[in-house]
C-alpha positions in Angstrom: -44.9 -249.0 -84.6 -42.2 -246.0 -83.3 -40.0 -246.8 -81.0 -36.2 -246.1 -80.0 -35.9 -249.4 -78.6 -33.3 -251.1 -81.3 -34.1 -254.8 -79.6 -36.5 -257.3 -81.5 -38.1 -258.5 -78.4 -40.8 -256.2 -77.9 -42.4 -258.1 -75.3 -39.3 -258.7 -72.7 -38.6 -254.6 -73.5 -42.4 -253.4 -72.4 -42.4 -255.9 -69.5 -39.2 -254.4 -67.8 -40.6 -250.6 -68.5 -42.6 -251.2 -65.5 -39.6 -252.0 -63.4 -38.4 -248.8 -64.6 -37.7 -245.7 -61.6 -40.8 -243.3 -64.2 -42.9 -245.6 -66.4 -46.1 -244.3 -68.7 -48.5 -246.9 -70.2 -51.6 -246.3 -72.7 -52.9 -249.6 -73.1 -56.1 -250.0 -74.1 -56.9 -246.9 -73.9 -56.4 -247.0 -70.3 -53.3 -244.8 -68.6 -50.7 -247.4 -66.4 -48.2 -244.9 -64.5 -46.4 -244.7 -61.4 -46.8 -241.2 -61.8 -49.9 -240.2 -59.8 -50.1 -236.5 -60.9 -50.7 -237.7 -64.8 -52.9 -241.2 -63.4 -55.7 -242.3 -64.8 -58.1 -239.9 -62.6 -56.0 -236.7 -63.0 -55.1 -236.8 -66.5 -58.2 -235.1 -67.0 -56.9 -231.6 -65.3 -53.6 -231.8 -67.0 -53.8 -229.2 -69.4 -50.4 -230.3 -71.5 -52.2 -233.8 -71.6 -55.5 -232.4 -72.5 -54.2 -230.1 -75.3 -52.5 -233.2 -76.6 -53.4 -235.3 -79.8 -54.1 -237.9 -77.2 -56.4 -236.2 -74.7 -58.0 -234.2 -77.1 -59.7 -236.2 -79.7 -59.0 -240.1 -78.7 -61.4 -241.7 -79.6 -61.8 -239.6 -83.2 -58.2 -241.2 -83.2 -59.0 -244.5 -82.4 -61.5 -244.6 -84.9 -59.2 -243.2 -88.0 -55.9 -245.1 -87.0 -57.5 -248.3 -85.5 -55.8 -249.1 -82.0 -52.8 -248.3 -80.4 -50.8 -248.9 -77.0 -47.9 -246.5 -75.9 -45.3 -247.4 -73.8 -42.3 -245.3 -72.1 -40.5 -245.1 -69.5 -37.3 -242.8 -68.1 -34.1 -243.5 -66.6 -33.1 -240.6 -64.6 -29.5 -241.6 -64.7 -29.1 -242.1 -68.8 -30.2 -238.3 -69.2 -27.7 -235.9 -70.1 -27.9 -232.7 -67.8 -28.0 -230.2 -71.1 -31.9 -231.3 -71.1 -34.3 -229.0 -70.1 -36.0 -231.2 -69.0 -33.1 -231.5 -66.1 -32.3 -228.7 -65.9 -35.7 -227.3 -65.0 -35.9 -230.3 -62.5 -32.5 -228.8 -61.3 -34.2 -225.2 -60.2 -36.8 -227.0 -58.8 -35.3 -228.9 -56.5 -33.0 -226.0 -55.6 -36.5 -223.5 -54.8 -38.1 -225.9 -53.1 -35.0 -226.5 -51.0 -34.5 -222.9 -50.5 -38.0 -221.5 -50.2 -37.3 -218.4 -48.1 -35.1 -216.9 -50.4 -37.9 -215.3 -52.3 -39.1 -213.3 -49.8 -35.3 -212.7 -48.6 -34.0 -211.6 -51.9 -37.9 -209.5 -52.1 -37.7 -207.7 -49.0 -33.8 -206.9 -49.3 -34.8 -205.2 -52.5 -37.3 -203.4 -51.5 -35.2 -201.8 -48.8 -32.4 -201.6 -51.7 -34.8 -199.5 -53.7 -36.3 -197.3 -51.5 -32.7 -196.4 -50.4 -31.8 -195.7 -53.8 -35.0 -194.1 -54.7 -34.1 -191.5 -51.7 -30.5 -190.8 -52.9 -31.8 -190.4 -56.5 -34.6 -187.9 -55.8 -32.3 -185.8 -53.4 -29.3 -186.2 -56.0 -31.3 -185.6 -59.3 -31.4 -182.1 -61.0 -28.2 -181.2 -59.1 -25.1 -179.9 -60.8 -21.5 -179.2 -60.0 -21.1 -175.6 -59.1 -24.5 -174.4 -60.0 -27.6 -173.5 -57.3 -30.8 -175.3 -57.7 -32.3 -177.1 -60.1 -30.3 -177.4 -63.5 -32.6 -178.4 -66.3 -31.9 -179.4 -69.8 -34.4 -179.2 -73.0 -36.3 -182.8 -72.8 -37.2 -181.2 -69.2 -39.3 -178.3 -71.2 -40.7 -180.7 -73.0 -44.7 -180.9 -72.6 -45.0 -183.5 -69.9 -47.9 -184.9 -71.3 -45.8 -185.8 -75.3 -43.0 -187.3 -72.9 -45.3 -189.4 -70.7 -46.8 -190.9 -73.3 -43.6 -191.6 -75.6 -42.4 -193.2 -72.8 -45.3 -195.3 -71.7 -45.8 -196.3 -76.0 -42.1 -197.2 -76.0 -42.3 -199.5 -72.5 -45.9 -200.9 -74.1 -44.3 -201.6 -77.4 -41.3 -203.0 -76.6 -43.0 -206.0 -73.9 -45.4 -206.9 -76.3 -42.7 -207.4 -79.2 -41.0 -208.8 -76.0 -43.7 -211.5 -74.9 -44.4 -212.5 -78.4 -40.9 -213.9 -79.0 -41.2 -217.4 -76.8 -41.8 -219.2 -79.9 -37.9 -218.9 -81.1 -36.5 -222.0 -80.1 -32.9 -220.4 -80.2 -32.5 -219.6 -76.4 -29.3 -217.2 -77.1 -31.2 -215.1 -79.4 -34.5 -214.9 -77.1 -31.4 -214.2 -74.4 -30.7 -211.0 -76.5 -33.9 -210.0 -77.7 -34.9 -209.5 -73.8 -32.1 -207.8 -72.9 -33.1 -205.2 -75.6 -35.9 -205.0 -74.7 -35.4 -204.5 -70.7 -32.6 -202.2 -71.8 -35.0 -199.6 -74.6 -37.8 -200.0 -71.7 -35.6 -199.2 -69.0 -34.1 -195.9 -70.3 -37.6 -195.0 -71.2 -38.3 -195.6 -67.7 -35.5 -193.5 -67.0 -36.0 -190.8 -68.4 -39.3 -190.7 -67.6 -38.6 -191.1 -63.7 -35.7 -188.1 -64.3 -37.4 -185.5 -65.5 -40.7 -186.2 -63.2 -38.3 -185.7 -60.2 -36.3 -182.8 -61.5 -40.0 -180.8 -62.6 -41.1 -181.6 -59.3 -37.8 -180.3 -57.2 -38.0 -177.0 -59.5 -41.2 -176.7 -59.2 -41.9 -176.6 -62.4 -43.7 -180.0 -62.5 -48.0 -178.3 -63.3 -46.2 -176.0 -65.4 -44.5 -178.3 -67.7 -48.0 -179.4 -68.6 -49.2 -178.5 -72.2 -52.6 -178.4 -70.9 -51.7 -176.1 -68.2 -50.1 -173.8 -71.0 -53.6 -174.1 -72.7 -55.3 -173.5 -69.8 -53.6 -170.2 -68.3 -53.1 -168.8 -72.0 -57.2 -169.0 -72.1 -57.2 -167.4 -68.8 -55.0 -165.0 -69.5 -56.8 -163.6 -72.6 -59.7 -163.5 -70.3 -58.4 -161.7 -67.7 -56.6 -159.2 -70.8 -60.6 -159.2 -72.1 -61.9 -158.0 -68.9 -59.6 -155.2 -68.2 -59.2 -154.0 -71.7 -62.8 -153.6 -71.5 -62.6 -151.6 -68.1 -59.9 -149.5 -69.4 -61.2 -149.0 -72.8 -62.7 -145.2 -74.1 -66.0 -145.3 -74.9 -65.6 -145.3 -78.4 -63.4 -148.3 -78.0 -66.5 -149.8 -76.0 -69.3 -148.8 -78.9 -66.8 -150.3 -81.6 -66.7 -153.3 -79.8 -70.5 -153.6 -79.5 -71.2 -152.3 -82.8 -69.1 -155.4 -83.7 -71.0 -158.0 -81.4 -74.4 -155.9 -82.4 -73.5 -156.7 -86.3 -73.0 -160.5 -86.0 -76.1 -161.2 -83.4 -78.1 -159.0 -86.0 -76.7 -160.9 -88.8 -77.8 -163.8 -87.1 -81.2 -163.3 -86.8 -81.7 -162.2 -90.1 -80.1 -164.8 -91.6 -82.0 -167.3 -89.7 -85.0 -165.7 -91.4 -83.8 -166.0 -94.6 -87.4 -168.1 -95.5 -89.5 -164.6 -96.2 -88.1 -162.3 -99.3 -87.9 -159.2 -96.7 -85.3 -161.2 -94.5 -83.0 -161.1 -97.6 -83.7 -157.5 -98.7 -83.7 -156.2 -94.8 -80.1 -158.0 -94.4 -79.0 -156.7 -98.0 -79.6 -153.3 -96.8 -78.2 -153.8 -93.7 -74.8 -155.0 -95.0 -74.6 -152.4 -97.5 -75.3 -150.0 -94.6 -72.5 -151.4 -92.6 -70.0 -151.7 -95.4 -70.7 -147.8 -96.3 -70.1 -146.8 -92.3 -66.3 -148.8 -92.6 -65.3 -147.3 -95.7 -65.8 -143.6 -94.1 -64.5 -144.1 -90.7 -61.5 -146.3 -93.1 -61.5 -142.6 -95.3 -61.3 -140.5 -92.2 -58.9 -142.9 -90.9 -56.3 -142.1 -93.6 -57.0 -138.0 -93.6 -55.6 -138.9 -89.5 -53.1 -140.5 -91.3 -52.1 -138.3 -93.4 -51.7 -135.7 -91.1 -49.9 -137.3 -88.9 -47.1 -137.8 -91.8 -46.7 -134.2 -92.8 -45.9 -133.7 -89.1 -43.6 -136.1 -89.2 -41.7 -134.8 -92.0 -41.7 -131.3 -90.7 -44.4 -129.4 -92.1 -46.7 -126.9 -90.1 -49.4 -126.0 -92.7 -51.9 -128.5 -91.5 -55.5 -127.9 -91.1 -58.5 -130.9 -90.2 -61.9 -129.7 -90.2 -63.4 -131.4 -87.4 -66.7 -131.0 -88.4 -66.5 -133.8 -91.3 -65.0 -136.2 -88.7 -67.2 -138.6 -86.1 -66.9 -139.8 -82.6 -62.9 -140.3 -81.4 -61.3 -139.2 -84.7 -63.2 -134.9 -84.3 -60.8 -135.7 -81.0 -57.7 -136.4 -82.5 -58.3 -133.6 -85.3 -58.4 -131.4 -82.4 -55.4 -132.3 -81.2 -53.7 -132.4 -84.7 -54.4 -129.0 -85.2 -53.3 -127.8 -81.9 -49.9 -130.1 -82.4 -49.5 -128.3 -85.3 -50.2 -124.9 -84.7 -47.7 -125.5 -81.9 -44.8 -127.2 -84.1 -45.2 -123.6 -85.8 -44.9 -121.8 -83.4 -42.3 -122.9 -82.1 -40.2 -123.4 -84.9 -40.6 -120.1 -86.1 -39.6 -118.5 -82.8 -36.6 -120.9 -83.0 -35.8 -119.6 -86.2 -35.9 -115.9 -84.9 -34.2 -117.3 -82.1 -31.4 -118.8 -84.3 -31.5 -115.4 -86.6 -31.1 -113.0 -83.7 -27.9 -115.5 -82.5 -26.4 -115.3 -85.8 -26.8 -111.4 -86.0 -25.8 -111.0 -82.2 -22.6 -113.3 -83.3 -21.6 -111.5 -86.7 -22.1 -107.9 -85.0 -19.9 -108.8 -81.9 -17.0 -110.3 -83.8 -17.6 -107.8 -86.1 -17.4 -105.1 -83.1 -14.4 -106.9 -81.8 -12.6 -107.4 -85.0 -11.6 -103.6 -85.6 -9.9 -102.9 -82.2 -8.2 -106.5 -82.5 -6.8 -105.7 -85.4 -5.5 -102.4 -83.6 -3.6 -104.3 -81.1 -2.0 -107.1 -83.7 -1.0 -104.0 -85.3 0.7 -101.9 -82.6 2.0 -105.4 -81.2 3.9 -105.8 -84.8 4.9 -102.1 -84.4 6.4 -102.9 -80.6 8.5 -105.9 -81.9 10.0 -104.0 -84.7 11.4 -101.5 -81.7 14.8 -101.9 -80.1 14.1 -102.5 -76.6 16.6 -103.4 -74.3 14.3 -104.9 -71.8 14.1 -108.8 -72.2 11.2 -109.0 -69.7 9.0 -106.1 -71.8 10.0 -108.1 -75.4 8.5 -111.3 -73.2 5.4 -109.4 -72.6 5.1 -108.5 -76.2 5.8 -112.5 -77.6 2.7 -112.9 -75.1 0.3 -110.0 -76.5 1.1 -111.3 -79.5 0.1 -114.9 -79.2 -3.2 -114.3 -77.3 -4.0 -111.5 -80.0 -3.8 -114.0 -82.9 -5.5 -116.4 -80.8 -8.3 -113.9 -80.1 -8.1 -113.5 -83.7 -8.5 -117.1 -84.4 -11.2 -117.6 -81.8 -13.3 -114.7 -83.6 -12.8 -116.1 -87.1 -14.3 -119.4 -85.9 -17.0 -118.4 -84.2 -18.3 -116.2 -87.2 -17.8 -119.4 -89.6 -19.6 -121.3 -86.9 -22.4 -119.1 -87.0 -22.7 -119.3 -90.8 -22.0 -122.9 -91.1 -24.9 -123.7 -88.5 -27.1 -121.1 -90.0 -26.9 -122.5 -93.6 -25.2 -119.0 -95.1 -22.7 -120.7 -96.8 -22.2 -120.6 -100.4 -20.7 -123.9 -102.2 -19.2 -124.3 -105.0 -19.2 -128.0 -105.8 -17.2 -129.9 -107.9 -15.4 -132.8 -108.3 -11.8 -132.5 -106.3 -9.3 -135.3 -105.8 -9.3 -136.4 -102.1 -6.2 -138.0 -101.7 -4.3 -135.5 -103.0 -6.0 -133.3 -100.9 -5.0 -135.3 -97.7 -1.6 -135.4 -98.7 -1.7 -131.8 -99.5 -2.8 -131.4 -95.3 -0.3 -133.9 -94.5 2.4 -131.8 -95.9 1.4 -128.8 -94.2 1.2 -130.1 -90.9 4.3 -131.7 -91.0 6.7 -129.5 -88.5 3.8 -129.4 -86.3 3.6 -133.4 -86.2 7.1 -133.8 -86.0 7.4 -131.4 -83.4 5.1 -133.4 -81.4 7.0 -136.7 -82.2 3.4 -138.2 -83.9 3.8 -140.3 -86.8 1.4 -140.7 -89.8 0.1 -144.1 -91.0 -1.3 -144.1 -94.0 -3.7 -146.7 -96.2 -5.2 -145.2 -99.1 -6.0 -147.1 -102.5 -4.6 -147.0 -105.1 -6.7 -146.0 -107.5 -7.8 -141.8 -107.5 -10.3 -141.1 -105.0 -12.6 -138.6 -105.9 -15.7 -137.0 -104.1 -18.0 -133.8 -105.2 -17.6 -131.3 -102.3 -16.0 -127.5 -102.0 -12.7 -127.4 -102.2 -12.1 -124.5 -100.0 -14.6 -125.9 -97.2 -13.5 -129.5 -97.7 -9.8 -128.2 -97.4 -11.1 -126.7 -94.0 -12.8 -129.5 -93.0 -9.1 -131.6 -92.9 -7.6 -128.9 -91.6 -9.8 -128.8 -88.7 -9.2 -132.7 -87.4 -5.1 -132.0 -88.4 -5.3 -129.7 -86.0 -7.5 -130.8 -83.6 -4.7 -134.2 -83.7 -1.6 -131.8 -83.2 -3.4 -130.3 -80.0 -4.9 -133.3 -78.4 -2.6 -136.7 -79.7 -0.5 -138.3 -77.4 3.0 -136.8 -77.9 5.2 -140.0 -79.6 1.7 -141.9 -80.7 0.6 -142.9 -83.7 -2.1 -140.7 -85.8 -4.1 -143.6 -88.7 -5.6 -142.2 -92.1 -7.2 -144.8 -93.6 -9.1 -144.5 -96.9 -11.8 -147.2 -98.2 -14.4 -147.8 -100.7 -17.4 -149.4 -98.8 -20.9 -150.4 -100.2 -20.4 -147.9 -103.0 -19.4 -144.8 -100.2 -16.0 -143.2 -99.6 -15.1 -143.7 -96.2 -12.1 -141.7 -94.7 -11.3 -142.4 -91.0 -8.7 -140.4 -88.6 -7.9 -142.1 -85.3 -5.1 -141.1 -82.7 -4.8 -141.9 -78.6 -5.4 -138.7 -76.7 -3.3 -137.5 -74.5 -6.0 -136.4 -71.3 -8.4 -139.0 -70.4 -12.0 -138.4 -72.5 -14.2 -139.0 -69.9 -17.2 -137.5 -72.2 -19.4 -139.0 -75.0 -19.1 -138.1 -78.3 -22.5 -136.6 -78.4 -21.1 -133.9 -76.3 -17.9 -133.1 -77.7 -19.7 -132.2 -81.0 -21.1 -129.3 -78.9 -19.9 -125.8 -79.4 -17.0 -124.7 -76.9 -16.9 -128.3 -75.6 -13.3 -129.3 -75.2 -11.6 -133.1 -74.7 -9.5 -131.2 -72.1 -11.2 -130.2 -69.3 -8.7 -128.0 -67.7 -8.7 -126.0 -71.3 -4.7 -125.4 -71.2 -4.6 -125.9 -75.1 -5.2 -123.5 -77.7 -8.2 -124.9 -79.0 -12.0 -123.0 -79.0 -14.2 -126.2 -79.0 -15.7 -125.4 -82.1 -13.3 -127.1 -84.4 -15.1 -130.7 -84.8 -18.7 -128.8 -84.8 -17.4 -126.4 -88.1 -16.2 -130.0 -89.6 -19.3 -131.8 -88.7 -21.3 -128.8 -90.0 -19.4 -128.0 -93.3 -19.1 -131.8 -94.1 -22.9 -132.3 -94.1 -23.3 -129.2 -95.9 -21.1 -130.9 -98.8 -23.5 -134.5 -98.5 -21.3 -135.9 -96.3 -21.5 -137.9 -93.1 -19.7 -136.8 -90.0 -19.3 -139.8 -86.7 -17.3 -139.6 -83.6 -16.3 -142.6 -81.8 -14.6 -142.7 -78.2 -13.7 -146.0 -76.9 -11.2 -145.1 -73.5 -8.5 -142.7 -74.6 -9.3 -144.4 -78.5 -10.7 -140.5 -80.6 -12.2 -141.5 -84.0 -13.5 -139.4 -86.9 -15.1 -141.0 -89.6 -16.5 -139.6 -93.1 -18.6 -140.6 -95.9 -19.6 -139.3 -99.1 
């Protein structure tokens, strides 16, 4: 016997059960109920009953633990509401009160989601002061890999989801839903956010890794097709030569069964492999060739005759592009000679009667004349007589320097003494032109293998090209570094006329920073430095950055 009842009286307790408001009997083994849904004639469709230890196997029961009666009954009013029992009741009465909210609360959604639906497929992709569609990087993202990451996570996560209703802790099966709904509704999300945003780029077939495959395979096609169109014919018979070899190979190999297969496809590989290795040989002749071009030499010769198909072409042209490279540089060398000789014979021509006039000039200013305006005239001939001078000097240096017909003497010489040295000299000049030297130099001696004479010049010429062309009350910079095991010297200064020209082009001969040409300068200054400087091994850059003039050397 199990009972709850704590009385003694059995009997007087199972009689009142059936005055009870819910009484269940089984007597007998026969059901007594006031309950008609679990009576005797539709216990058998109950499936909680029939699943039960006393639907299931009764009799098997009966016949293991003899006979038994059950008796119960419930009092509605001695229940506390916490059950579930009543509180399940509870909603049930409450929906079948109130059995139009359903469809209510369903059709008030529906509207509610297609009008949020429309807002979020006109808002979506939109950003703050952009045009169009702004997308981020999990919108490149193949759409197939993020349709089904999305779909996996939404299938995972139910099923983890519907295989929780065993816990009997209703808080935690509370939580573990909530998870869930929340992981399977960002999926969702994100998911529904990038499908719209593709879509409103339209972007949407292109996002498709498949549809990458697919063009990429057409592409190459349609690259196949016109590469063949456009090919030479030698392209063409390489191709089919190729295509020839395997369907050839093949065949022969699928006759491998009779001896003479083997030895036919023996020779026939040999053959092949003997035809590569002299188009590879006549391939690197081409080569060759080619090369010795490149590094300027003329005396090339291909014999055509020993070369095949496109490459007798190109040993054509070879020899023509040499034969021409010849050509042409020797007439540019007479060219440059006949310059030169033109150059050394003029100055040479006008350096005699020059002299003449800076002598009679010197005589004139040694005379008492009385006249102011005459002795004026004479400070004049004087200056644009030395200038002339100066002028004709340069250009004959320039001449040589280009030319290469310039002896060196190199040896070892201290530089930044040698700056100092320029510095020094210079000095009224710079202070007469308010310009002020900053200098950064190491330490250390700074020593470099040049001419001392030419490298003397060399400083000479951008000291002077500084005092002609600096901004009057600027700063001039001289800075001297050791970098990656080079000597770099640097001279920077703000120019005074705007240098609307690139550097390029004042490295030219008689090209000036001032266009109206109202200094003293020739132009040729920077191109004797440039020239004399790689002479010695050096390296010689201008930079221009607005009004910004920057020389810098390295040896």
């Amino acid at each position: 016997m199990f009972t709850n009842i704590k009385s003694n009286n059995y009997q007087e307790v199972k009689d009142n059960m059936k005055n009870e408001e819910i009484y269940w009997n089984f007597v007998n083994g026969k059901i007594e109920t006031n309950l008609t849904y679990i009576n005797e004639d539709n216990i058998k469709y109950n499936y909680s009953y029939r699943n039960s230890s006393y639907g299931s196997n009764h009799s098997q029961k009966v016949k293991k633990m003899g006979d038994y009666d059950i008796y119960s009954c419930y009092e509605e009013d001695k229940t506390e509401q916490a059950t579930n029992f009543v509180f399940n009741k509870n909603i049930y009465d409450f929906m079948l009160q109130h059995k139009q909210l359903p469809i209510y609360g369903c059709l008030m959604s529906l509207m509610l989601l297609v009008i949020i639906a429309i807002y979020l497929f006109w808002a979506i992709g939109h950003k703050e002061g952009e045009e169009g569609i702004s997308l981020n990087g999990m919108d490149r993202i193949p759409y197939e890999i993020i349709s089904v990451i999305s779909f996996n996570v939404v299938a995972i996560v139910l099923t983890l989801a519907m295989n929780v209703f065993d816990i009997r802790i209703h808080y935690v099966l509370v939580i573990l839903y909530m998870i869930a709904y929340l992981i399977a509704y960002i999926a969702c999300a994100i998911w529904g956010v990038t499908t719209i945003k593709r879509i409103k780029a339209k972007t949407f077939w292109k996002s498709f890794f498949s549809y990458k495959i697919i063009r990429w395979f057409y592409h190459k096609i349609n690259k196949f097709i016109s590469e063949m169109d456009q090919k030479t014919s030698s392209s063409k018979k390489v191709f089919w030569y190729y295509w020839g070899f395997v369907v050839i190979s093949i065949v022969l190999a699928s006759m491998v069964g009779t001896g003479i297969s083997l030895i036919v496809l023996g020779v026939f590989w040999l053959w092949v492999f003997y035809r590569l290795r002299k188009y590879n040989r006549q391939q690197d002749e081409i080569k060759e060739a080619l090369q010795k071009i490149y590094e300027g030499k003329t005396d090339i010769y291909l014999d055509n005759q020993e070369l095949e198909g496109v490459l007798k072409e190109m040993a054509v042209y070879i020899n023509d592009i040499a034969g021409g490279f010849s050509n042409a540089i020797e007439e540019s060398l007479k060219s440059e000679r006949l310059k030169t000789e033109l150059i050394t014979n003029v100055s040479h021509d006008i350096k005699t009667p020059l002299t003449s006039i800076i002598n009679y000039v010197d005589l004139l200013k040694k005379e008492e004349i009385p006249n102011e305006k005459i002795k004026e005239y004479i400070e004049i001939l004087n200056k644009k007589s030395y200038r002339l001078k100066k002028l004709t000097e340069d250009l004959v240096e320039a001449s040589k320097v280009s030319s290469g017909n310039v002896k060196l003497n190199i040896e070892e010489i201290n530089l930044k003494e040698l700056i100092h040295q320029s510095i020094g000299e210079f000095k009224d000049r710079l202070e007469e032109k308010d310009l002020k030297i900053e200098v950064s130099m190491p330490e250390e001696e700074v020593k470099i293998k040049a001419d001392n004479r030419y490298m003397y010049r060399v400083i000479e010429n951008l000291f002077s090209n500084v005092t002609k062309y600096a901004l009057d009350g600027s700063r001039v910079y001289i800075d001297m570094k050791r970098e990656k095991n080079k000597i770099e010297l640097s001279v920077k200064n703000i120019s005074k006329d705007s240098l609307n020209i690139s550097s390029d082009e004042l490295m030219q001969r008689f090209v000036r920073g001032d266009k109206s040409r109202y200094t003293e300068g020739s132009g040729l200054g920077l191109s004797i430095a440039k020239s004399l400087t790689q002479l010695q091994g050096g390296e010689f850059t201008i930079y221009i950055d607005g009004d910004l003039f920057k020389v810098v050397m390295k040896w």
